[in-house]
N, C-alpha and C positions, 0 to 999 in steps of 0.2 A: 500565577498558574492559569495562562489561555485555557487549557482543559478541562478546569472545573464546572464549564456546566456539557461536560458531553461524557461526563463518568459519573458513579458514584463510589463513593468510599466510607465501609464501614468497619470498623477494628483490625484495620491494615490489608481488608480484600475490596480489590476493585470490581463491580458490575457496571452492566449497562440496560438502560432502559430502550427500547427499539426505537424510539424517539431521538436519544440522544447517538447513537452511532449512527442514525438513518443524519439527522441535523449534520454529525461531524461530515458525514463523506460528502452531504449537496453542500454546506454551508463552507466548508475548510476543503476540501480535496476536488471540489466543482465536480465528483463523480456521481452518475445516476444508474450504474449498476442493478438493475434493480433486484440482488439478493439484498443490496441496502434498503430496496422498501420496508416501513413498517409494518405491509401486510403480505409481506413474502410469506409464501408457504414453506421457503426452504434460505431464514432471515441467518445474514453472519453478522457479526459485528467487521466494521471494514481492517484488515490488517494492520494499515498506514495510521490504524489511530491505537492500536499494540505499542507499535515503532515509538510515536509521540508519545506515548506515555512513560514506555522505558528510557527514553532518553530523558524525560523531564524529575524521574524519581531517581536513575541509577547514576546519570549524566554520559556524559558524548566523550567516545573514545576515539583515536585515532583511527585503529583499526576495530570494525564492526562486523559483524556478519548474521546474519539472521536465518533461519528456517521455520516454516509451521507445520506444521505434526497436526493440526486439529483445528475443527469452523467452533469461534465461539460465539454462541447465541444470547440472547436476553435473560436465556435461564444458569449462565456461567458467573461465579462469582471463583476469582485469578488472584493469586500470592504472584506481587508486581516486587521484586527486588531492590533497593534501595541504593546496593551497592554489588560491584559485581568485579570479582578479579581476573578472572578470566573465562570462566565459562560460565550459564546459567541457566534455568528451564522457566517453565513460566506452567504452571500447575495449577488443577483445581484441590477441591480439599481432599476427591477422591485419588488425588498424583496423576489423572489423568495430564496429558503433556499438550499444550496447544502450539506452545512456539520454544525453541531452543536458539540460544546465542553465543558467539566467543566473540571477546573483545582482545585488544591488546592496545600497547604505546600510553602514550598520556591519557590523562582525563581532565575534565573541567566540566563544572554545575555551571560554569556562567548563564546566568538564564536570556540576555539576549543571544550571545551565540546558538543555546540551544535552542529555542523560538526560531530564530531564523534559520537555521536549517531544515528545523523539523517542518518550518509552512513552505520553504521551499524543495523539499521533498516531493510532500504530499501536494502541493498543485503538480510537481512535473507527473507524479504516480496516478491521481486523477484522471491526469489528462491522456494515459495509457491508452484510452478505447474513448473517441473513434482515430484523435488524432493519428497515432501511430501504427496500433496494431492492424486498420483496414489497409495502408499501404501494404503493410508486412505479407499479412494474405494474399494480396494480390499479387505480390512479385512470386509468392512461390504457388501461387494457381490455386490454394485453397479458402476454405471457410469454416467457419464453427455452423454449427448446426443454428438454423432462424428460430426454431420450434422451441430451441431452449438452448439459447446463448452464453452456454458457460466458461467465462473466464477467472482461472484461479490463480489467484498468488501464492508463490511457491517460494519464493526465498531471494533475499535482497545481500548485499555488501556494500560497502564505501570504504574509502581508503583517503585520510587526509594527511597531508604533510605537516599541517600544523594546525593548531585549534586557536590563534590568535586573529579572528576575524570579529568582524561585527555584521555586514550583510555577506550575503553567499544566492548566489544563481546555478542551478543545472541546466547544462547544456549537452544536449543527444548527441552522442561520438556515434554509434555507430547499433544498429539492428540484426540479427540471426535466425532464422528458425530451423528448430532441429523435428523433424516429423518421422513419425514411425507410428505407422497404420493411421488409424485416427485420433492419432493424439500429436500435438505438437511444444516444445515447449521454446517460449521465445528470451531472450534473452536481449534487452535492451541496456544499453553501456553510457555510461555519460562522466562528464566532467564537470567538476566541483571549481564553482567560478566566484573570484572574488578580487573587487577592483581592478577589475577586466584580466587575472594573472589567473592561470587554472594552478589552484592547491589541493586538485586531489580527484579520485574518480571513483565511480561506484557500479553494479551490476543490478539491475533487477532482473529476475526470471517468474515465468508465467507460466501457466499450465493449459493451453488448450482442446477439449475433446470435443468429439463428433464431427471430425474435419469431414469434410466429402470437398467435391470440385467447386472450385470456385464460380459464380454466379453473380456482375454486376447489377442485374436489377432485384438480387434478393438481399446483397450488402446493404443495397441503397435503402430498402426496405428497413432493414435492421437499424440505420445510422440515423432515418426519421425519425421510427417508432422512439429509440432513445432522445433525439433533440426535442420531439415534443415531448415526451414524457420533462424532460429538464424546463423547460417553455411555460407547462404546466403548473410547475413548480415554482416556477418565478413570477408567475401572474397570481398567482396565490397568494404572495410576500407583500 
């Protein structure tokens, strides 16, 4: 279990200490978001580390799809499912709902297959902001607001032809942005690569607010402040 030191588990509900979800997304997802700092005023735990952990307790389906309904914090303790037939929620003890999924097709625990998808996920999902989404903005003239750069995860899929792998690579098919007023939400699409044959592809969608017109020396601004913030981070280690 790679994840045991970025959860805690105690009589079958998972928490997080802002430590260990802040550790999972610079250490495992190379993301520096900073709603992942530990002294975020407004701290998530990072999504992609939801994803990895229901893949690693319920195992990896064929057919997946995810949505989040809710930011869960250091003060969230989550009933993580074990097993899941086709559809399932992911709750606190109040039934509050953080994330909803339907699965379909085969299953398998294998735990290299599922390690290896789950870390090649979460580096290509990491790597979301600056790599991907600053082009994205630019081609369609906009930006997220500098003052407070919010970007949300909103709900992923994957689709594989077969679960008979042992490493696996995502590779970016193709980018969208759908905009309306100042919100925009993106959609990045890729393929599920393995032994150079693509077996399968997958959707993630993003949520962005407070677009205004786009701006190359306030982007550049925003892509600093994050690479030093990361810079920081590694001079530290």
């Amino acid at each position: 279990m790679f994840l045991e030191n970025y959860c805690r588990i105690t009589d079958d509900k998972i928490s997080f200490t802002r430590q260990q979800a802040s550790d999972f997304a610079k250490q495992i997802a190379d993301d520096f978001n900073p709603l992942h700092d530990i002294d975020a005023k407004r701290f998530c735990v990072p999504g992609d580390l939801l994803f990895s952990l229901i893949l690693e307790r319920a195992g990896l389906h064929q057919e997946m799809s995810f949505k989040f309904s809710g930011m869960v914090t250091d003060s969230t303790a989550l009933n993580i499912p074990t097993e899941i037939k086709t559809s399932a929620s992911i709750i606190d003890d109040k039934q509050k709902e953080y994330l909803n999924m339907s699965v379909a097709g085969n299953c398998t625990k294998n735990s290299q297959s599922i390690e290896a998808l789950t870390r090649a996920y979460v580096e290509f999902s990491g790597h979301t902001f600056p790599h991907i989404l600053v082009e994205l903005m630019k081609e369609n003239k906009v930006m997220i607001n500098p003052t407070r750069p919010m970007v949300m995860y909103e709900s992923m899929s994957i689709h594989l032809d077969n679960l008979d792998f042992k490493d696996i690579t995502l590779r970016l098919s193709s980018t969208t942005l759908a905009i309306e007023g100042k919100r925009g939400n993106a959609c990045l699409a890729f393929d599920l690569v393995s032994e150079e044959k693509v077996i399968g592809h997958g959707k993630k969608f993003m949520l962005l607010s407070g677009l205004r017109d786009y701006c190359q020396e306030t982007i550049d601004n925003i892509v600093a402040h994050y690479n030093n913030s990361k810079a920081q981070y590694i001079a530290q280690k």
